[in-house]
C-alpha positions in Angstrom: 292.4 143.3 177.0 291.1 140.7 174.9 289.4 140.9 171.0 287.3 139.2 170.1 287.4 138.7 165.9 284.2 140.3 163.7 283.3 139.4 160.1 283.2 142.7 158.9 282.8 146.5 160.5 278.8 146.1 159.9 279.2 143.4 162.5 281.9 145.0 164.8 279.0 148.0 165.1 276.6 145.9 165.7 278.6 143.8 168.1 279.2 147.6 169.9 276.0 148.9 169.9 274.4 146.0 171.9 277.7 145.5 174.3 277.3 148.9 175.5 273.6 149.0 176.1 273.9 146.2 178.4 277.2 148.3 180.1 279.9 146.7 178.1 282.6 149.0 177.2 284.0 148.0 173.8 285.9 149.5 171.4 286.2 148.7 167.5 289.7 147.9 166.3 291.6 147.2 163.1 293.4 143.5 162.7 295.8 142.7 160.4 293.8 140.2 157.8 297.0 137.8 158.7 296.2 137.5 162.4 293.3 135.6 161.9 292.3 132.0 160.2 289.6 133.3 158.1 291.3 136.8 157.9 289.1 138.7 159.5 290.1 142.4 159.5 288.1 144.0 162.3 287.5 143.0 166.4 286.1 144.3 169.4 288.5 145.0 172.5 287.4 144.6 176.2 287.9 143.4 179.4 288.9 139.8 179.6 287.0 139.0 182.3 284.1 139.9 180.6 284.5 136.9 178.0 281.5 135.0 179.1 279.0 138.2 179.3 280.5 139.2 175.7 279.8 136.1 174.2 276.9 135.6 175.8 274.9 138.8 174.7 276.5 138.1 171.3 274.9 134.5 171.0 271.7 135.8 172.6 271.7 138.1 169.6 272.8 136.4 166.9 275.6 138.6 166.4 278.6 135.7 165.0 281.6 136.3 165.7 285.4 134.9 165.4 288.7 134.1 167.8 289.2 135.3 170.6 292.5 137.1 170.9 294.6 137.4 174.3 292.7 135.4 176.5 296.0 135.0 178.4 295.6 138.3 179.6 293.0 137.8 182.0 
């Protein structure tokens, strides 16, 4: 699974809410503040092989977002 980093829990819903109506399962999770550069507290987890589709309804949107987290996974 991958997460992808969120400025803040408005933006994590956000993030959710438009994932899902285009069939992306995501769920909302806590970081710790120290994982990130900017210490953002909040992600979205999904599928890494759905990177591309994620960030790609995300920039469609204008929904910013963060780091990725454990693109290794994939």
């Amino acid at each position: 699974m991958c997460i992808l980093t969120m400025q803040s829990m408005t933006q994590a819903l956000k993030a959710k809410n438009v994932l899902e109506t285009r069939g992306v399962r995501v769920t909302i999770v806590n970081l710790d503040p120290n994982l990130t550069d900017k210490g953002c507290a909040y992600g979205i987890r999904f599928l890494c092989g759905l990177e591309s589709k994620v960030k790609g309804i995300l920039n469609a949107k204008n929904i910013p977002y963060g780091i990725l987290m454990g693109a290794q996974d994939h």
